[in-house]
C-alpha positions in Angstrom: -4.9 26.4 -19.0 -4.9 22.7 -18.5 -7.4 20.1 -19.0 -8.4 17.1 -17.0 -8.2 14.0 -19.4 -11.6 12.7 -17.7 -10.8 9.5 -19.1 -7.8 8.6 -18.2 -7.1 5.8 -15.6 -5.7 6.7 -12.7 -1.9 5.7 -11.3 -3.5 2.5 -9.7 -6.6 0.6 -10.8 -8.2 -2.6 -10.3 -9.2 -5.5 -12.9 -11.3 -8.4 -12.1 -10.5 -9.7 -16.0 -7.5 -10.4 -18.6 -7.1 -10.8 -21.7 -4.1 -12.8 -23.3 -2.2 -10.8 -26.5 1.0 -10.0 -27.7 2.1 -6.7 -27.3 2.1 -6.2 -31.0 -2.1 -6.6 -30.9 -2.8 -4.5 -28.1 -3.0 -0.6 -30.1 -4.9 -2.0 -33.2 -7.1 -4.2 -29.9 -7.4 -0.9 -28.4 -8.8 0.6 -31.6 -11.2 -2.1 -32.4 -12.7 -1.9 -29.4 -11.5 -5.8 -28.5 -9.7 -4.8 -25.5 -11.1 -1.8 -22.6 -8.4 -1.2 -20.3 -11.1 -0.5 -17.8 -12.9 -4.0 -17.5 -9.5 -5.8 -18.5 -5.7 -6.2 -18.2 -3.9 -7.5 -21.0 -1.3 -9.8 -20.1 1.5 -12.2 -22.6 0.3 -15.4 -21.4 -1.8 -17.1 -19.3 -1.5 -16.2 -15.5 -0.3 -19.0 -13.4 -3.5 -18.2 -10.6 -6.4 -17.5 -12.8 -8.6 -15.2 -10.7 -11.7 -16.6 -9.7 -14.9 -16.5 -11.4 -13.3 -16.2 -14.8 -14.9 -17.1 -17.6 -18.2 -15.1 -16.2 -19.5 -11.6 -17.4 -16.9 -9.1 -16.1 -18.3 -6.4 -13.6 -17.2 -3.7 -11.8 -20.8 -3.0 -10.2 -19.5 -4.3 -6.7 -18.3 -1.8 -4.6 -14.7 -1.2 -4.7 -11.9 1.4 -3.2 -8.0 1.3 -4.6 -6.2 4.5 -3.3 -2.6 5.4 -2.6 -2.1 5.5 1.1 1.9 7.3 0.6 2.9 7.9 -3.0 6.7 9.1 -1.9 10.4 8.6 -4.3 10.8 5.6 -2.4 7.8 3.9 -1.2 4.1 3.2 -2.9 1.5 2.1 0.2 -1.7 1.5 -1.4 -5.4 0.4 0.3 -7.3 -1.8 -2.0 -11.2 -3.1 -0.4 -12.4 -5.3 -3.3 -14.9 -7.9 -3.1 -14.0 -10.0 -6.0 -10.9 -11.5 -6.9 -8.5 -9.8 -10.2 -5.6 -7.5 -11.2 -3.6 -4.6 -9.2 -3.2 -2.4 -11.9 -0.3 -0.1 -11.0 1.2 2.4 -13.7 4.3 3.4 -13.3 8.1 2.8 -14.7 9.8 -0.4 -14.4 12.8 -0.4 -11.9 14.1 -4.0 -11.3 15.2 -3.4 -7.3 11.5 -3.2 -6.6 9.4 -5.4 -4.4 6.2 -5.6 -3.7 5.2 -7.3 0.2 1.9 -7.6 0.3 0.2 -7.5 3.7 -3.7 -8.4 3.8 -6.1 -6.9 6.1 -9.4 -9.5 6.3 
């Protein structure tokens, strides 16, 4: 018998906030309660582009749709609608010939 971990995020998610931690912080963050992976991304420093509207009240009331489109050995296509600006959340193992083109669709 298996059971669905119902809250579990899913292979691709989407962010609009960050938090900046060493790796070292982010269980005991996690336990606290200082850090929810599903309003935030934790990151090692400062991002370069700050999304924006940062520094206001995350939500993730606005409609939103991240979905893999083709999910095969060799290629990851996903659709993302948002309506705010944030993080690509994608989990999967590192592999360092990867690359990610990004092709926008207003």
């Amino acid at each position: 018998m298996s059971i669905k971990n119902e809250g579990a995020l899913g292979r691709i998610s989407f962010t609009p906030g960050y938090i900046v931690m060493d790796s070292s912080r982010i269980v005991d963050a996690l336990h606290s309660g200082a850090y929810d992976i599903r309003k935030t991304v934790a990151l090692m420093k400062e991002p370069d582009q700050k999304p924006f509207g940062t520094g206001s009240p995350v939500s993730l009331d606005k409609p939103l749709s991240v979905r893999w489109e083709k999910y095969t050995p060799n290629l990851r296509r996903a659709a993302v609608s948002v309506q705010q600006d944030g993080f690509l959340r994608i989990s999967e193992v590192y592999y360092p010939g990867w690359e990610i083109p990004w092709i926008l669709n207003p």
